[in-house]
MDTraj code that builds the backbone (N, CA, C; nanometers):
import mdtraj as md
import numpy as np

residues = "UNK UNK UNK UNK UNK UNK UNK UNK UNK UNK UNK UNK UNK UNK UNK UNK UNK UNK UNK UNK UNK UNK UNK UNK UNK UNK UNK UNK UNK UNK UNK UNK UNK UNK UNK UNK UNK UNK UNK UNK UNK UNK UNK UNK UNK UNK UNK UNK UNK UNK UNK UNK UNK UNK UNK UNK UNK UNK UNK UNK UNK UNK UNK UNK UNK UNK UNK UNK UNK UNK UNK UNK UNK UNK UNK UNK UNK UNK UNK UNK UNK UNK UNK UNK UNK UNK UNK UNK UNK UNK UNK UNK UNK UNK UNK UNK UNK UNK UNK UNK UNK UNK UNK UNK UNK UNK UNK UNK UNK UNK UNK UNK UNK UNK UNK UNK UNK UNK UNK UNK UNK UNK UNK UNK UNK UNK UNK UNK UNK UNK UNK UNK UNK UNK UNK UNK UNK UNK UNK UNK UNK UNK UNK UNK UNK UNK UNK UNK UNK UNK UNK UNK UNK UNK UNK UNK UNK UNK UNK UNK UNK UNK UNK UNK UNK UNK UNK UNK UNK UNK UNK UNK UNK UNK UNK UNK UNK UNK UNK UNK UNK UNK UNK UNK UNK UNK UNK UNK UNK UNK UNK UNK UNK UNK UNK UNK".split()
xyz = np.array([
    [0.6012, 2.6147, 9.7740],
    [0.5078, 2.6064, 9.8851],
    [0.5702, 2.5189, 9.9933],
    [0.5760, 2.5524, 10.1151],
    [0.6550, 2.4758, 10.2458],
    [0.5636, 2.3805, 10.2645],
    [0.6265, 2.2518, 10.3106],
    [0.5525, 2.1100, 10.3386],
    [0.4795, 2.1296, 10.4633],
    [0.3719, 2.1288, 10.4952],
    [0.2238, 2.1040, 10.5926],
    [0.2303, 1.9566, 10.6353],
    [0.1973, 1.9358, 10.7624],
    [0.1005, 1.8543, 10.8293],
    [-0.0428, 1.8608, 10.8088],
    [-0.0485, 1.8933, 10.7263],
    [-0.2284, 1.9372, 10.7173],
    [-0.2890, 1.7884, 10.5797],
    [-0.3717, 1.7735, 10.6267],
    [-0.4394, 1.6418, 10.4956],
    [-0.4116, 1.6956, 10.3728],
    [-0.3899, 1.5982, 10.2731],
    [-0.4301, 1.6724, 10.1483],
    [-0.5067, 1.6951, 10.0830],
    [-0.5978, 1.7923, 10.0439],
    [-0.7174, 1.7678, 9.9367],
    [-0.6839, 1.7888, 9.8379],
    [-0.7832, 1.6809, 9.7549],
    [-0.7806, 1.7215, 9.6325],
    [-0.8744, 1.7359, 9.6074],
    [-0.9036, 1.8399, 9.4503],
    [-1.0418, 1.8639, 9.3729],
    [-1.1031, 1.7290, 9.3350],
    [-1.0308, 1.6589, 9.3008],
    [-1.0748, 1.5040, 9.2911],
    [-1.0270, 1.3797, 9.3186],
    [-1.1112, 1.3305, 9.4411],
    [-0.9951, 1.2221, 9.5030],
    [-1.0141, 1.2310, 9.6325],
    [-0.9973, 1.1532, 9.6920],
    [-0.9631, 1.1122, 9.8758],
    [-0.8905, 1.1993, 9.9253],
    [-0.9570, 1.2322, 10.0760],
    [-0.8632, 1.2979, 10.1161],
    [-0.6898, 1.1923, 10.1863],
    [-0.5930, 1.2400, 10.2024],
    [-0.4781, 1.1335, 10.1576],
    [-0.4214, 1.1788, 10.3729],
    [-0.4255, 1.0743, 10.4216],
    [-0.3194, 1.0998, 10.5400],
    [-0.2339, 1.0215, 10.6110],
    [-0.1180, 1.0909, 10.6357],
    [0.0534, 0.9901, 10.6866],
    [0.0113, 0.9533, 10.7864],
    [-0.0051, 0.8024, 10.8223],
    [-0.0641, 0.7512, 11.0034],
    [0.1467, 0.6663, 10.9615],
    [0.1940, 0.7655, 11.0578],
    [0.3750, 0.7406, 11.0358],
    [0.4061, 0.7900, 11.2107],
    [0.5183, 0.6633, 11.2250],
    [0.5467, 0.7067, 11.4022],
    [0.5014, 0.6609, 11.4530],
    [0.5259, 0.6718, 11.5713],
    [0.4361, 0.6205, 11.7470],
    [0.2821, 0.6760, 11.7623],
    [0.2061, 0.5881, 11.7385],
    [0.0740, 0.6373, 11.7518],
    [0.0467, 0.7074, 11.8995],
    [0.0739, 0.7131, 11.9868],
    [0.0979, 0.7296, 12.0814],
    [0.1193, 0.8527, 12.1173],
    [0.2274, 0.8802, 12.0446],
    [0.3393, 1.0502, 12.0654],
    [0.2143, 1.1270, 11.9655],
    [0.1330, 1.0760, 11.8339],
    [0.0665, 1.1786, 11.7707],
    [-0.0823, 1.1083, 11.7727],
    [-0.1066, 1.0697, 11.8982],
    [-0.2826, 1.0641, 11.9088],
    [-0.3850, 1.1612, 11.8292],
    [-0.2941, 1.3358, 11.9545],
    [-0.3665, 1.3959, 11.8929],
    [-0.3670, 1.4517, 11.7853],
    [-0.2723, 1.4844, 11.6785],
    [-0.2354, 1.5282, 11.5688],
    [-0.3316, 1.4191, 11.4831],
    [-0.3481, 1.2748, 11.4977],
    [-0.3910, 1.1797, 11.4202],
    [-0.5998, 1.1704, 11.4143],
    [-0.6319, 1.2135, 11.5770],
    [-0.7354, 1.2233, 11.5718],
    [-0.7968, 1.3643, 11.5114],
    [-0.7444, 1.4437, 11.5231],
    [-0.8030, 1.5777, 11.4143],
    [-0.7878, 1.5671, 11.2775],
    [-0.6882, 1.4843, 11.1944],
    [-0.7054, 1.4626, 11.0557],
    [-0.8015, 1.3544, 11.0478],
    [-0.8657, 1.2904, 11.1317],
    [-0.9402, 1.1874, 11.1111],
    [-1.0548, 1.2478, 11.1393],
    [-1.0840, 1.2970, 11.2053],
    [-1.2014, 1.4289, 11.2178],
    [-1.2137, 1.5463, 11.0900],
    [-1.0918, 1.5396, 11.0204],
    [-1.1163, 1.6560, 10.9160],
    [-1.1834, 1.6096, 10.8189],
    [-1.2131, 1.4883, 10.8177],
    [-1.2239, 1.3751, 10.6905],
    [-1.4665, 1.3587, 10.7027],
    [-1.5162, 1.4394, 10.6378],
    [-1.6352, 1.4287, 10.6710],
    [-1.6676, 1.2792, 10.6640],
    [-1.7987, 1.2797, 10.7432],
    [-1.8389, 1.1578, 10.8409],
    [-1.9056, 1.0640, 10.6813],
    [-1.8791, 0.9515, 10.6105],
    [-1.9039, 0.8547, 10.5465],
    [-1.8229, 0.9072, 10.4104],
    [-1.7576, 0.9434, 10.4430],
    [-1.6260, 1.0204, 10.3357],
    [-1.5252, 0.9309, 10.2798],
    [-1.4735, 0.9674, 10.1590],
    [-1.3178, 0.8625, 10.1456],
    [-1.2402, 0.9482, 10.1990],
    [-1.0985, 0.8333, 10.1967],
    [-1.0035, 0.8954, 10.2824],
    [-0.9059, 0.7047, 10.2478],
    [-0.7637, 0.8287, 10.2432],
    [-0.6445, 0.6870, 10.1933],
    [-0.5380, 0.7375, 10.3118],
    [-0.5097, 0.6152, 10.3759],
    [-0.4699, 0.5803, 10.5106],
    [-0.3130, 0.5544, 10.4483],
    [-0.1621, 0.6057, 10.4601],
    [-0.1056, 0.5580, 10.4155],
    [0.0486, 0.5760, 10.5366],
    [0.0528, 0.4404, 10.5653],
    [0.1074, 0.3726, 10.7167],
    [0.2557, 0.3359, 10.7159],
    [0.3316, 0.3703, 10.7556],
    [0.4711, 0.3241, 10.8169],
    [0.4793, 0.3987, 10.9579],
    [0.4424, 0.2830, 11.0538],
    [0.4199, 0.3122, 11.1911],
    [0.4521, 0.1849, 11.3046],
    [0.5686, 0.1664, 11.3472],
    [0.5739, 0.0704, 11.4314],
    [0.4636, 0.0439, 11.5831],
    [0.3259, 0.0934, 11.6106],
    [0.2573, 0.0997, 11.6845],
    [0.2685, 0.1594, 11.8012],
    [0.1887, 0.1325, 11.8917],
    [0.1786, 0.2480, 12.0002],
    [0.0938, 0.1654, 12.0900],
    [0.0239, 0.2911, 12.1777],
    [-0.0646, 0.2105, 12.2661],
    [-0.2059, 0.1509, 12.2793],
    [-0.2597, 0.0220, 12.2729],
    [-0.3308, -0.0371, 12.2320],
    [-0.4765, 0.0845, 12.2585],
    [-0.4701, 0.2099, 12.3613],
    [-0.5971, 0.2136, 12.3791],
    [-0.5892, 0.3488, 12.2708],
    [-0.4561, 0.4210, 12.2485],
    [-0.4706, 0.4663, 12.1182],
    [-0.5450, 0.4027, 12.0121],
    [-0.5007, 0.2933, 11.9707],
    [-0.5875, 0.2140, 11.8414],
    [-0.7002, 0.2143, 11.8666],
    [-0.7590, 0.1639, 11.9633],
    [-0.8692, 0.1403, 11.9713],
    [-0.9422, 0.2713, 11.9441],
    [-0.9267, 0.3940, 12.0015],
    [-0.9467, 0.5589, 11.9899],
    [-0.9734, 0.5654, 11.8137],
    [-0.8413, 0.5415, 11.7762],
    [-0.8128, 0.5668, 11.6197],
    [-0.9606, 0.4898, 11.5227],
    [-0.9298, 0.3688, 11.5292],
    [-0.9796, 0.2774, 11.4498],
    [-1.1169, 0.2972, 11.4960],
    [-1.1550, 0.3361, 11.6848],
    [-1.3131, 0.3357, 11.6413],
    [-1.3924, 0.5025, 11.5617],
    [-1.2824, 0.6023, 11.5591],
    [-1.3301, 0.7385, 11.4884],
    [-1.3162, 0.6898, 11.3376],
    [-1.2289, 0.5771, 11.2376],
    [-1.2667, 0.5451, 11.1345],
    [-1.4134, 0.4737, 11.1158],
    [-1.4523, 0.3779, 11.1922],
    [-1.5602, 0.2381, 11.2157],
    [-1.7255, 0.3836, 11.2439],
    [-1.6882, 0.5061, 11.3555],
    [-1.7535, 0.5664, 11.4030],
    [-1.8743, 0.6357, 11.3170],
    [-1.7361, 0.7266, 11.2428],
    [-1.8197, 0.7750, 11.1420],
    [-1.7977, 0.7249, 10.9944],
    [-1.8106, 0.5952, 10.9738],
    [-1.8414, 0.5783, 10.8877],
    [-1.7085, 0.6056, 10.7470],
    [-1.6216, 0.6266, 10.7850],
    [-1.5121, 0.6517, 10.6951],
    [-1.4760, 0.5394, 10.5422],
    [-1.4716, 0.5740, 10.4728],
    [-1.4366, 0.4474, 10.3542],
    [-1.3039, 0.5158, 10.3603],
    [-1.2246, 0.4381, 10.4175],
    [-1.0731, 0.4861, 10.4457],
    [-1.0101, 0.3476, 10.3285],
    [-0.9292, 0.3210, 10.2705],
    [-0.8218, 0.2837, 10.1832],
    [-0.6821, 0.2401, 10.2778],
    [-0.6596, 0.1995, 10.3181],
    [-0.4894, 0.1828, 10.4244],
    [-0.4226, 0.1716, 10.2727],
    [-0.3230, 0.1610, 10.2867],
    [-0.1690, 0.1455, 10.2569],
    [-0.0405, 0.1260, 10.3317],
    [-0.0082, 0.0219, 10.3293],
    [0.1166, -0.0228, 10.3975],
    [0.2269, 0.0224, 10.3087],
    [0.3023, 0.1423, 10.3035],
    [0.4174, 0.2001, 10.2355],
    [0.5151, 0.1233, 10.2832],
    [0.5762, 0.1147, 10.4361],
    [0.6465, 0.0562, 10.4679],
    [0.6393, -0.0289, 10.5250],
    [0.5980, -0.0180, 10.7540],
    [0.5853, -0.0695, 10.8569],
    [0.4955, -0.0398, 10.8903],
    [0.3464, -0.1685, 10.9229],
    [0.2545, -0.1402, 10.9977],
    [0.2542, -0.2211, 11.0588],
    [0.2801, -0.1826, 11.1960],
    [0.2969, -0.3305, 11.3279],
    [0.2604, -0.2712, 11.4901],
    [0.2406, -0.3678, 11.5013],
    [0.1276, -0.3451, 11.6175],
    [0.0072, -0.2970, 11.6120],
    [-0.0394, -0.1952, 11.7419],
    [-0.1085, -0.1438, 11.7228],
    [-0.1636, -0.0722, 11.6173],
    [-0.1169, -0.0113, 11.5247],
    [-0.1248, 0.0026, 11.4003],
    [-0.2283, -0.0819, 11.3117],
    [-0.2431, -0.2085, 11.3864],
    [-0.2995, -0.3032, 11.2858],
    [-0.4425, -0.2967, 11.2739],
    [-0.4773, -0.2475, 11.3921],
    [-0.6290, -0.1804, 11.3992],
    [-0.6347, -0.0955, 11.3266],
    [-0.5838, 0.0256, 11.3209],
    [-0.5905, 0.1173, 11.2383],
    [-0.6508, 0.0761, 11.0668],
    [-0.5426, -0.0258, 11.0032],
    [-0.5360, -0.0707, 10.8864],
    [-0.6634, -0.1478, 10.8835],
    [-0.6524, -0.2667, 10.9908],
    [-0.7887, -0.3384, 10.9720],
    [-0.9104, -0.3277, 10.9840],
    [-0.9129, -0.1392, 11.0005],
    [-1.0674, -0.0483, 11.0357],
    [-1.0886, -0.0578, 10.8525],
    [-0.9766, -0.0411, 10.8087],
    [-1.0143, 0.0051, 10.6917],
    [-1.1248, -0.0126, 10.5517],
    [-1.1704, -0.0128, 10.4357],
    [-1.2470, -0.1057, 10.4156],
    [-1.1684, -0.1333, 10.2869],
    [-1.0859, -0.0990, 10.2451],
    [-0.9948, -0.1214, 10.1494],
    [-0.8612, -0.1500, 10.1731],
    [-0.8062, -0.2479, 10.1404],
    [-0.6327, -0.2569, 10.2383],
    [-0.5166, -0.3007, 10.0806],
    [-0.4022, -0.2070, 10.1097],
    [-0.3518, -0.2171, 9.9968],
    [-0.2291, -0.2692, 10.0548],
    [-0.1107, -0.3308, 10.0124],
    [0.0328, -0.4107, 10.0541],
    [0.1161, -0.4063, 9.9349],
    [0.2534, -0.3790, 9.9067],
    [0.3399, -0.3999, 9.8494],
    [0.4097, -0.4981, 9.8458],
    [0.4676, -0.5509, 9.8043],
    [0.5881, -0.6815, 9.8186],
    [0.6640, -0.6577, 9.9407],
    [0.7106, -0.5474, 9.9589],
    [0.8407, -0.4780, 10.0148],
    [0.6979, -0.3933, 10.2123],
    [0.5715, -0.4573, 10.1873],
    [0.5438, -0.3786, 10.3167],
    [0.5638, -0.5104, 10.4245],
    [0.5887, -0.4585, 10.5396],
    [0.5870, -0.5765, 10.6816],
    [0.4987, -0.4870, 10.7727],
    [0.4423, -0.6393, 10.8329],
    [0.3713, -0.5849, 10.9525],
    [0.4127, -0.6925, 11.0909],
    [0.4168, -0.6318, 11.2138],
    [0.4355, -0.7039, 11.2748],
    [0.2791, -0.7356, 11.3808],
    [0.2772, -0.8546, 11.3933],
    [0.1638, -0.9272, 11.4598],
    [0.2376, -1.0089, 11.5671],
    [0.1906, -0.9577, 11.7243],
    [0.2240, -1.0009, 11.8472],
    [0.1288, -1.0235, 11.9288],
    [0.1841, -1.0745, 12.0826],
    [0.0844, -1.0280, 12.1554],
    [0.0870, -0.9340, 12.2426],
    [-0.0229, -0.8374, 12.2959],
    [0.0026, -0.6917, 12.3700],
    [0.0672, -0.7299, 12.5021],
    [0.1847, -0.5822, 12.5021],
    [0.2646, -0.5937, 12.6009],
    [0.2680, -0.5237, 12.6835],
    [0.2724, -0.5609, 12.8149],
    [0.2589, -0.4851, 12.9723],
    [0.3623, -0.3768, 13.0080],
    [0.3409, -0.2735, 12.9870],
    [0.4577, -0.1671, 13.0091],
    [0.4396, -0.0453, 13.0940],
    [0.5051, -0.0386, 13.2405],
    [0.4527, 0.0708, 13.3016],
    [0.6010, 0.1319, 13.3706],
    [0.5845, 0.2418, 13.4086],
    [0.6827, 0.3148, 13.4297],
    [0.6411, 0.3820, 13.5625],
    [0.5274, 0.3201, 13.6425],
    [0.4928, 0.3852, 13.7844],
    [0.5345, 0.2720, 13.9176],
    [0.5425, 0.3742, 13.9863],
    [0.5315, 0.2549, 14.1287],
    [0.4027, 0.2856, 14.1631],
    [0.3784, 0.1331, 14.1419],
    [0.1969, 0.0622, 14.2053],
    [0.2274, 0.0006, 14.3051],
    [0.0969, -0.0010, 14.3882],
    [0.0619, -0.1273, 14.4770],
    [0.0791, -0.2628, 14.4195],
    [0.0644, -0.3718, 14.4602],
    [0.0311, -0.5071, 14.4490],
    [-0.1183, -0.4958, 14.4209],
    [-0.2183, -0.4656, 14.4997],
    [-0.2773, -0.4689, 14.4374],
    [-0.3950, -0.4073, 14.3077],
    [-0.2853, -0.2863, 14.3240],
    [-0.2998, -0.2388, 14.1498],
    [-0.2413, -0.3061, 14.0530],
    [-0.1750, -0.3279, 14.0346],
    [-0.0913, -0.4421, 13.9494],
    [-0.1543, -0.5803, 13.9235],
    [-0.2316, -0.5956, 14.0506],
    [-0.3295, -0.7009, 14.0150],
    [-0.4414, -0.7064, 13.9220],
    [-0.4889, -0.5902, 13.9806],
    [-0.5962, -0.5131, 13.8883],
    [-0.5597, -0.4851, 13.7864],
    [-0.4572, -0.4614, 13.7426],
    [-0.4428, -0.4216, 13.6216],
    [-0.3424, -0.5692, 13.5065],
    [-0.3389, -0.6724, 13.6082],
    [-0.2933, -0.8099, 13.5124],
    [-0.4707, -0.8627, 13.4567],
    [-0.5653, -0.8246, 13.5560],
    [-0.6969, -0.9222, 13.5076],
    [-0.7381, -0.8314, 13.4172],
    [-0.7389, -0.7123, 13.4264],
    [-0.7563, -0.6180, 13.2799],
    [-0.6548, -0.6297, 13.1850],
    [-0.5712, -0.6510, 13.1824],
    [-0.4956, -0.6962, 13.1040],
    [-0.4993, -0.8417, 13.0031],
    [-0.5385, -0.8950, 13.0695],
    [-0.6029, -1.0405, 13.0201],
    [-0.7018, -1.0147, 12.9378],
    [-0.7783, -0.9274, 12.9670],
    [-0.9266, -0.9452, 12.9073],
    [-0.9149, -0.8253, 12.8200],
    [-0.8199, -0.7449, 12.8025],
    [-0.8126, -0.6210, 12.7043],
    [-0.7304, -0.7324, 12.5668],
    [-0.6466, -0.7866, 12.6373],
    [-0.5985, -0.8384, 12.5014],
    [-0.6507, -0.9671, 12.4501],
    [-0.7331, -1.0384, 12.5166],
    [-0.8918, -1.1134, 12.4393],
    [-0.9563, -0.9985, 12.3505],
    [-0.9945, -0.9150, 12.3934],
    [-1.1106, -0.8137, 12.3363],
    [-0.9952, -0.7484, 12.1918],
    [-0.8916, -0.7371, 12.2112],
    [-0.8632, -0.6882, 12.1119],
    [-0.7761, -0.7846, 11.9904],
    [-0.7282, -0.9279, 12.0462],
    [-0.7337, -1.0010, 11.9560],
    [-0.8947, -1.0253, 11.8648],
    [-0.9813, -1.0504, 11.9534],
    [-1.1341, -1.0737, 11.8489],
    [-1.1455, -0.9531, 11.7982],
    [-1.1511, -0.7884, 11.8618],
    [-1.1445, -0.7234, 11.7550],
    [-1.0939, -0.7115, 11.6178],
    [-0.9262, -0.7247, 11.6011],
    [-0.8770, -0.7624, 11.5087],
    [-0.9196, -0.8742, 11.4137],
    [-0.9643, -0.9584, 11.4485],
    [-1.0359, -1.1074, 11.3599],
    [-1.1510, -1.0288, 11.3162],
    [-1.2559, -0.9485, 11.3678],
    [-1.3669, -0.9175, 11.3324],
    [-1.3551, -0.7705, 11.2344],
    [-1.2449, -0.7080, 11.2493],
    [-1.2453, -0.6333, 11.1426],
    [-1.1330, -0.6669, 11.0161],
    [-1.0990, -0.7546, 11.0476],
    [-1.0333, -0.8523, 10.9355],
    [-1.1137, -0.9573, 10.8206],
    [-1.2601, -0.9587, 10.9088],
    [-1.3460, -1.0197, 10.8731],
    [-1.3230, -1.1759, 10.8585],
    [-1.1929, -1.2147, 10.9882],
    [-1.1793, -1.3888, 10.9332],
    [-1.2098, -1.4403, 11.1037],
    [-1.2262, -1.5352, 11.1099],
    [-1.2000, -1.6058, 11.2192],
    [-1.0338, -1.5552, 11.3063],
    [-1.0919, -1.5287, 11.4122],
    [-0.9263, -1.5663, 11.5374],
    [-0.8346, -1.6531, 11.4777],
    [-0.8937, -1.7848, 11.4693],
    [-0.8359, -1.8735, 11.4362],
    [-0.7151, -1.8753, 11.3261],
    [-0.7166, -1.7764, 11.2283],
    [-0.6868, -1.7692, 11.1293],
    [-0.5328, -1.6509, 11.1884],
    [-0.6085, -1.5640, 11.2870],
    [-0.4572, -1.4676, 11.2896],
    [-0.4060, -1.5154, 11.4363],
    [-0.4374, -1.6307, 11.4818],
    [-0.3497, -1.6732, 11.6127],
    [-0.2437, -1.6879, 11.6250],
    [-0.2084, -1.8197, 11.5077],
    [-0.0451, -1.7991, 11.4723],
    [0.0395, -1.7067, 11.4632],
    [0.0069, -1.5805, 11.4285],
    [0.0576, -1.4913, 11.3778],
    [0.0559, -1.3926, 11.5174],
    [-0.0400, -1.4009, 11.5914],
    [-0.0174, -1.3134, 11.6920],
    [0.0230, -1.3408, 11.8375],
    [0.0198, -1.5116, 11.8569],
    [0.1216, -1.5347, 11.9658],
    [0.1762, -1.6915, 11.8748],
    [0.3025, -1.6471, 11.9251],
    [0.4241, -1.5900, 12.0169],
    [0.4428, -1.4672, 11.9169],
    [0.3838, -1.4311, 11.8082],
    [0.4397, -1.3146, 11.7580],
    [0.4636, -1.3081, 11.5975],
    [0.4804, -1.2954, 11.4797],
    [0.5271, -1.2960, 11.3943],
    [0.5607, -1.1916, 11.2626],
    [0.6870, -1.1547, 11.2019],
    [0.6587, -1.0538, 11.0694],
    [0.5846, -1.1240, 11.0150],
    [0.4623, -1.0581, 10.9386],
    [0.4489, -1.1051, 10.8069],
    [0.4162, -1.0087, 10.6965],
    [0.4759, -1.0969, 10.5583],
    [0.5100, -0.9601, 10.4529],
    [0.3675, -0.9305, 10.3510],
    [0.3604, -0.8613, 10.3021],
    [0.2835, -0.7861, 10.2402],
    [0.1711, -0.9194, 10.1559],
    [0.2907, -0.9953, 10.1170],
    [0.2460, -1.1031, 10.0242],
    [0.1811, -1.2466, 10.0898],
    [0.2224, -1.2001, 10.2099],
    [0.1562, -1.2817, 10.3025],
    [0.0265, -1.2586, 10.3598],
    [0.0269, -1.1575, 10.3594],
    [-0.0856, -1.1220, 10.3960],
    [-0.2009, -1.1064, 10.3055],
    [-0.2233, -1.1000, 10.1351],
    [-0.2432, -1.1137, 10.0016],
    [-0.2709, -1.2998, 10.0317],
    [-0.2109, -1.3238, 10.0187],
    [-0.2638, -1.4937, 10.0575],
    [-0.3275, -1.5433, 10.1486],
    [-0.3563, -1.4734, 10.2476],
    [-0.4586, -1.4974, 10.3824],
    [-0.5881, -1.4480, 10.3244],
    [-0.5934, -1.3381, 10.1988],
    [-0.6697, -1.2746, 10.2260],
    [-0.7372, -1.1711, 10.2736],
    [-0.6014, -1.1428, 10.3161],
    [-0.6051, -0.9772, 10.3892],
    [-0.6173, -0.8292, 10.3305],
    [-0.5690, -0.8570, 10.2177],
    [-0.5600, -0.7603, 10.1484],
    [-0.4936, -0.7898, 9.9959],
    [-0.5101, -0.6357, 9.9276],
    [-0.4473, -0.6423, 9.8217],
    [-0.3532, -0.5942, 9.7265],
    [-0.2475, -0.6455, 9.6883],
    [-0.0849, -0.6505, 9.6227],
    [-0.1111, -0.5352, 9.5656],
    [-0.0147, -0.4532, 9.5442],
    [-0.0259, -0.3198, 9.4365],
    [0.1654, -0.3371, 9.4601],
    [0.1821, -0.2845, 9.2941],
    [0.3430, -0.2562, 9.2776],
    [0.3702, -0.1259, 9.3265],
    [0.4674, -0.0813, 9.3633],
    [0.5172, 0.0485, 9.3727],
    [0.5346, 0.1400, 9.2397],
    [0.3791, 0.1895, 9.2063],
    [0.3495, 0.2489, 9.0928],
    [0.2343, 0.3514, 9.1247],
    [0.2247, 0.4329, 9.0747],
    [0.0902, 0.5805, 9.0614],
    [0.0205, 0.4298, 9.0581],
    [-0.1345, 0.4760, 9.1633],
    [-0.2556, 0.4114, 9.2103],
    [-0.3338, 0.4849, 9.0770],
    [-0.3902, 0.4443, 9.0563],
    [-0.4765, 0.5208, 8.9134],
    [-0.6134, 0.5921, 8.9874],
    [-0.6633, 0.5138, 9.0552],
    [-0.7904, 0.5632, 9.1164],
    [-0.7848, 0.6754, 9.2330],
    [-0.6183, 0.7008, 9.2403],
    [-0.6359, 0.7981, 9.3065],
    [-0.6016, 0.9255, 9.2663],
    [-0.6002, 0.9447, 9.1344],
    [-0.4768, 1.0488, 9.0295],
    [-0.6351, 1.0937, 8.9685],
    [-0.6163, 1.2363, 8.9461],
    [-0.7148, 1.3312, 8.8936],
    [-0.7640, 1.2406, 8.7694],
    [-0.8648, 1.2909, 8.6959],
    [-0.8969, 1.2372, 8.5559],
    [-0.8111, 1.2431, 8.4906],
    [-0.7512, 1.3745, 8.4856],
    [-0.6459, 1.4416, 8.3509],
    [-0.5398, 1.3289, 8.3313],
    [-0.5174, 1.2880, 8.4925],
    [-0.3710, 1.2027, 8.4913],
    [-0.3811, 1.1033, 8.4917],
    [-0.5135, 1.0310, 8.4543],
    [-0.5182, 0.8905, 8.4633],
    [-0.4530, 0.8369, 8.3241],
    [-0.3676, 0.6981, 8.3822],
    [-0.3403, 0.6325, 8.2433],
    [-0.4738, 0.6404, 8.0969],
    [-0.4554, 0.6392, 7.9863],
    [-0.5552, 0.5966, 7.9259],
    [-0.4976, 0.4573, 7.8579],
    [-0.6314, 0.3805, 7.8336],
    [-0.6545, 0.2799, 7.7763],
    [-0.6140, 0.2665, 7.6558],
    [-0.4890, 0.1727, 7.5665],
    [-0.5138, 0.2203, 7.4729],
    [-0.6108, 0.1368, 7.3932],
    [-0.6255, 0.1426, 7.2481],
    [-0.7487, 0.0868, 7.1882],
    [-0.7464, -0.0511, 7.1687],
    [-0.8232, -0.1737, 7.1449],
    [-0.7951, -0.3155, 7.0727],
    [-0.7105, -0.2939, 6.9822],
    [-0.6212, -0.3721, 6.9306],
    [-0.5018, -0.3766, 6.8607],
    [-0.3909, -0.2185, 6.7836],
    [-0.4141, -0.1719, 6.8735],
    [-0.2961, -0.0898, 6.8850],
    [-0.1881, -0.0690, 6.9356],
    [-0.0772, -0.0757, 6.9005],
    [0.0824, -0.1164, 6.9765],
    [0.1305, -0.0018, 6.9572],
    [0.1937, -0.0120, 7.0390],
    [0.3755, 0.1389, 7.0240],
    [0.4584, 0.1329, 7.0261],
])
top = md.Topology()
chain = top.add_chain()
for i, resn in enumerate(residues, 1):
    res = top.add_residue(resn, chain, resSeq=i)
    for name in ("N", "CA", "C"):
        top.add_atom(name, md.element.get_by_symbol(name[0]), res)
traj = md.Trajectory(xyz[None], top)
């Protein structure tokens, strides 16, 4: 069977989707699998994405928050930047030893000739977009600002395990997730004192 862009379903289990790349370049590819996902549904978020543009995230993360999604993230590899909304919509957040994310502050990037005073207009929106979306981030992180300031100016990696100690989330080895593997394939238990 040829490999799809299409979600995966399963008969039992979350639906599973790659948020991988420039959020940016696949807005729209990203907002229709997030739309395929019925409204208070599971769904496992699984991320190596160096970020994109902040009003992408905001797009992304409020169609998870919107309808209600019990989305799962996974940091496979790189989730940084913008991205971080994405993850921190989530209501389950998973990290490896080996995942990084990068935490900055949002950066001014334009490629037009403006006026002066568009450019103006667009430094005092600028100011106040990246207030609004630092407290966003704290509030769907569920901690105080205070807590991810350091980390987001002047900027910082931090690793999987770091983020497991803030509180952010939680450690999984690079192993089959059990809760996400059919019945048939779930490990079984074995009994009180039985060895092999």
């Amino acid at each position: 069977m040829p490999p799809t862009d299409e979600p995966m379903e399963h008969d039992e289990g979350p639906l599973e989707l790659a948020i991988c790349g420039d959020l940016t370049e696949r807005e729209g590819d990203l907002s229709d699998k997030l739309l395929s996902v019925p409204p208070g549904s599971e769904c496992v978020l699984y991320f190596n994405s160096p970020g994109g543009s902040a009003y992408v995230a905001l797009a992304l993360s409020g169609l998870i928050a919107l309808r209600g999604l019990k989305a799962t993230g996974v940091v496979t590899g790189e989730c940084s930047s913008a991205a971080l909304w994405l993850f921190a919509a989530c209501t389950r957040r998973l990290v490896t030893p080996h995942s990084v994310l990068l935490f900055h502050p949002m950066k001014w990037q334009s490629e037009e000739h403006v006026l002066i005073s568009e450019a103006a207009e667009w430094a005092r929106h600028f100011e106040h977009l990246e207030r609004d979306m630092d407290e966003l981030l704290a509030r769907q992180f569920n901690v105080p600002l205070e807590k991810l300031r350091p980390w987001l100016h002047p900027g910082r990696y931090v690793t999987g395990r770091e983020l497991v100690a803030a509180g952010l989330a939680e450690l999984i080895e690079l192993s089959p997730l059990s809760d996400l593997l059919p019945p048939a394939e779930k490990p079984q238990k074995q009994k009180p004192g039985f060895r092999s």
